[in-house]
LOMI-156916 format. One record per residue (C-alpha): x, y, z. Coordinates in steps of 0.5 Angstrom, whole numbers, plus 500, padded with zeros to 3 digits. Last residue first. Layout:
N
XYZ;...
***
This chain:
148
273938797;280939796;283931796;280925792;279918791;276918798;271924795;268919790;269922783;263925778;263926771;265932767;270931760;273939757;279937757;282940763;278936768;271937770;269934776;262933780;263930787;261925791;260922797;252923798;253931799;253932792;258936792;259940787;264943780;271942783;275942777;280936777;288936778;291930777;296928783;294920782;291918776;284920772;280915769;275917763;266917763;265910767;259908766;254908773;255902779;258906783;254912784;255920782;252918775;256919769;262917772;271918774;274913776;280914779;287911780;292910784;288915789;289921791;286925785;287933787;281937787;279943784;276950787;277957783;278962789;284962786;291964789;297967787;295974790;294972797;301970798;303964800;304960807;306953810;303947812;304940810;298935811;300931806;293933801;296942803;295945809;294953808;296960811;295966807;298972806;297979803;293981810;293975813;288969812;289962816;288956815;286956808;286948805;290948798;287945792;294945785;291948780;297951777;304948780;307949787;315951789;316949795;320951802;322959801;325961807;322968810;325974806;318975801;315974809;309970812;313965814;315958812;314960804;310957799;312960792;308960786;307957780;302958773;297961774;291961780;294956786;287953789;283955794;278952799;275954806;273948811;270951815;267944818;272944824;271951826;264950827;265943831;270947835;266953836;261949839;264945844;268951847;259954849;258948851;263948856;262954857;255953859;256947862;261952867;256957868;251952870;255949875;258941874;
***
């Protein structure tokens, strides 16, 4: 392989592994909006989605971004529906939420499949702190939860 084209090679590699890490949460602002097919008010409306729900941005237009919801599903939603306020979305049956961000900690509440919870911060160590809407915080491990 010549330098050039190690160079491009290296080059493509880096710009795959940064895009695949951008990962750039919002979540839906007051009360429900419409996720369409389309950038347009005129394109097929697909889903109506409720308050706090986490959605990954894909792409950002102008009054429009593109996002992918916990199923993977794509589709488009007005720009002004969004929060950059970030919450998460129990996947699992249910998830224990703890006082400490390790698996052995006493258990704060319990939150089941499709709860919205407050993004907080990410401990780095396969945790995230939450809060729910009661006011309660602990930590919840990421593979009991989407969005964060």
């Amino acid at each position: 392989m010549s330098i050039r084209a190690a160079l491009i090679f290296s080059v493509a590699l880096l710009a795959a592994a940064g895009s695949a890490h951008a990962m750039d949460y919002v979540s839906v602002a007051d009360g429900t909006a419409t996720l369409y097919d389309a950038p347009s008010l005129k394109a097929k409306k697909i889903f109506v989605v409720s308050r706090y729900l986490p959605l990954e941005q894909v792409v950002n237009l102008d009054n429009w971004v593109k996002v992918r919801d916990s199923s993977g599903g794509l589709a488009w939603i007005e720009k002004r529906a969004l929060s950059s306020k970030r919450f998460v979305v129990v996947t699992a049956a249910l998830a224990a939420i703890r006082q400490a961000p390790e698996i052995g900690a006493a258990v704060v509440f319990q939150a089941r499949q499709q709860v919205a919870l407050e993004w907080l911060e990410n401990t780095g160590a396969g945790w995230i702190k939450v809060r729910h809407q009661d006011g309660a915080t602990g930590y919840v491990g990421t593979a009991d939860v989407w969005g964060g």
